[in-house]
C-alpha positions in Angstrom: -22.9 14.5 10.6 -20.8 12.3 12.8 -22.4 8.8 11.4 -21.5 10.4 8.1 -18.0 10.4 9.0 -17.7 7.9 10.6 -19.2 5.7 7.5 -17.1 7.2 5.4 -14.0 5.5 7.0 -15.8 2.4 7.4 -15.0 0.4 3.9 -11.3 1.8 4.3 -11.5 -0.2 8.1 -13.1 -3.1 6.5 -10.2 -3.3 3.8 -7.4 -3.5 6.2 -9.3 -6.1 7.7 -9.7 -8.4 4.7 -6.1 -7.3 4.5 -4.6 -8.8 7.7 -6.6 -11.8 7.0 -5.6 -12.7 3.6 -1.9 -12.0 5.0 -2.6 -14.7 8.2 -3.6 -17.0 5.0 -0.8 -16.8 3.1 1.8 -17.4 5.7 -0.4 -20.9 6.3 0.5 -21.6 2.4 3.6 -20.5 2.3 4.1 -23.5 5.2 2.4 -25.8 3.6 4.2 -25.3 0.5 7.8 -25.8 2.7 6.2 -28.8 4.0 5.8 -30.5 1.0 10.0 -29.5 0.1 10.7 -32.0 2.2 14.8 -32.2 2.1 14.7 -28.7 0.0 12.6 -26.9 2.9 17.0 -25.4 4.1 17.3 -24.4 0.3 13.8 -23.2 -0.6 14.2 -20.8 2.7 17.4 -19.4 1.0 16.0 -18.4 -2.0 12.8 -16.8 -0.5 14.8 -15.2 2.4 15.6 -11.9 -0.1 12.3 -11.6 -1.4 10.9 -11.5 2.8 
């Protein structure tokens, strides 16, 4: 009965974890992306400060 439970909260672990990760990736593009702003990067930062 225990590995039953314990199964059962296993895809909800596994989705949290997928999650975190996809998270970790986006802040990577969300760099890259200010990167290529060059001179903008100050301005771009403005705008997308509310929305953070």
């Amino acid at each position: 009965m225990d590995i039953r439970r314990t199964f059962r909260f296993f895809p909800a672990c596994a989705f949290l974890v997928v999650l975190c990760l996809q998270s970790c990736r986006r802040d990577a593009a969300l760099e890259r992306a200010l990167a290529f702003a060059g001179d903008n990067r100050r301005e771009l930062e403005g705008v997308l400060l509310p929305y953070s």
